[in-house]
C-alpha positions in Angstrom: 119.2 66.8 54.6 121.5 69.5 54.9 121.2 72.9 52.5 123.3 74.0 49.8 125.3 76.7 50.5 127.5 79.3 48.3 131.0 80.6 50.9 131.5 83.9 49.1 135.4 84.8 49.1 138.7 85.4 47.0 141.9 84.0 45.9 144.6 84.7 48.5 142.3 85.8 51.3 143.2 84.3 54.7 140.1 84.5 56.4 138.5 82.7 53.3 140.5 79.7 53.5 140.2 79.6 56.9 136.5 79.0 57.0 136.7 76.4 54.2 138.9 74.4 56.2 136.2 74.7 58.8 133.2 73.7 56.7 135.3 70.8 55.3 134.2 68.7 58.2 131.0 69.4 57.6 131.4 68.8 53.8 132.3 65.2 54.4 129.0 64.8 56.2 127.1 65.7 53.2 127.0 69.8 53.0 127.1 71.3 49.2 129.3 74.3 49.9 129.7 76.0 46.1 133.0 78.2 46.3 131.9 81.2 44.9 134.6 84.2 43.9 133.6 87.6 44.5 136.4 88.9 41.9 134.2 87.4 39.3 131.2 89.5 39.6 130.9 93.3 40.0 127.8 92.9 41.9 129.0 90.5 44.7 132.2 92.3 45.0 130.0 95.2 45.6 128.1 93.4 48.3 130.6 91.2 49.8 133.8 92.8 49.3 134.2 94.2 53.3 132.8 91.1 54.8 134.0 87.7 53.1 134.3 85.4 53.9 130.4 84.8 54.1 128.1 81.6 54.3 124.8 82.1 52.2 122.0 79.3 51.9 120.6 78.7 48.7 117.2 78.1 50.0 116.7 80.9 51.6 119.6 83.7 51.2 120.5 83.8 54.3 123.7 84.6 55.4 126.5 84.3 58.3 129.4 86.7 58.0 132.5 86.2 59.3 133.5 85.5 61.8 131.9 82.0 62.6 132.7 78.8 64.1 131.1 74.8 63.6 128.4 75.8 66.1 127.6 78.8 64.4 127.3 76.9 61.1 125.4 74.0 62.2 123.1 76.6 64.0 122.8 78.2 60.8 122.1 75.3 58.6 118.8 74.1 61.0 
């Protein structure tokens, strides 16, 4: 079973949508990817705002920063 994961971005960031359209593959396999927006906190603008986009598991708070490919992601997710 594949993790939940939180992609840590903004509204009208390229890069962002750019690496949702890369996890949607992976989405229609069965990853839980929660869109989370970095303008809505202090705190994770604080700690993402230089490096979104960014993949974080939910199990463990691990992260991959951009930039990443599908290899990278399903490397990350194992």
């Amino acid at each position: 079973m594949l993790p939940e994961c939180q992609l840590f971005g903004t509204l009208g960031c390229h890069l962002c949508e750019v690496a949702e359209a890369l996890l949607m593959p992976l989405v229609d396999h069965g990853l839980l990817v929660e869109l989370v927006d970095i303008a809505d906190s202090e705190a994770w603008f604080d700690a993402y705002g230089l490096r979104i986009p960014v993949l974080r598991r939910v199990d463990s708070g691990a992260e991959l920063d951009w930039p990443f490919d599908v290899e990278q992601v399903v490397a990350f997710l194992r």
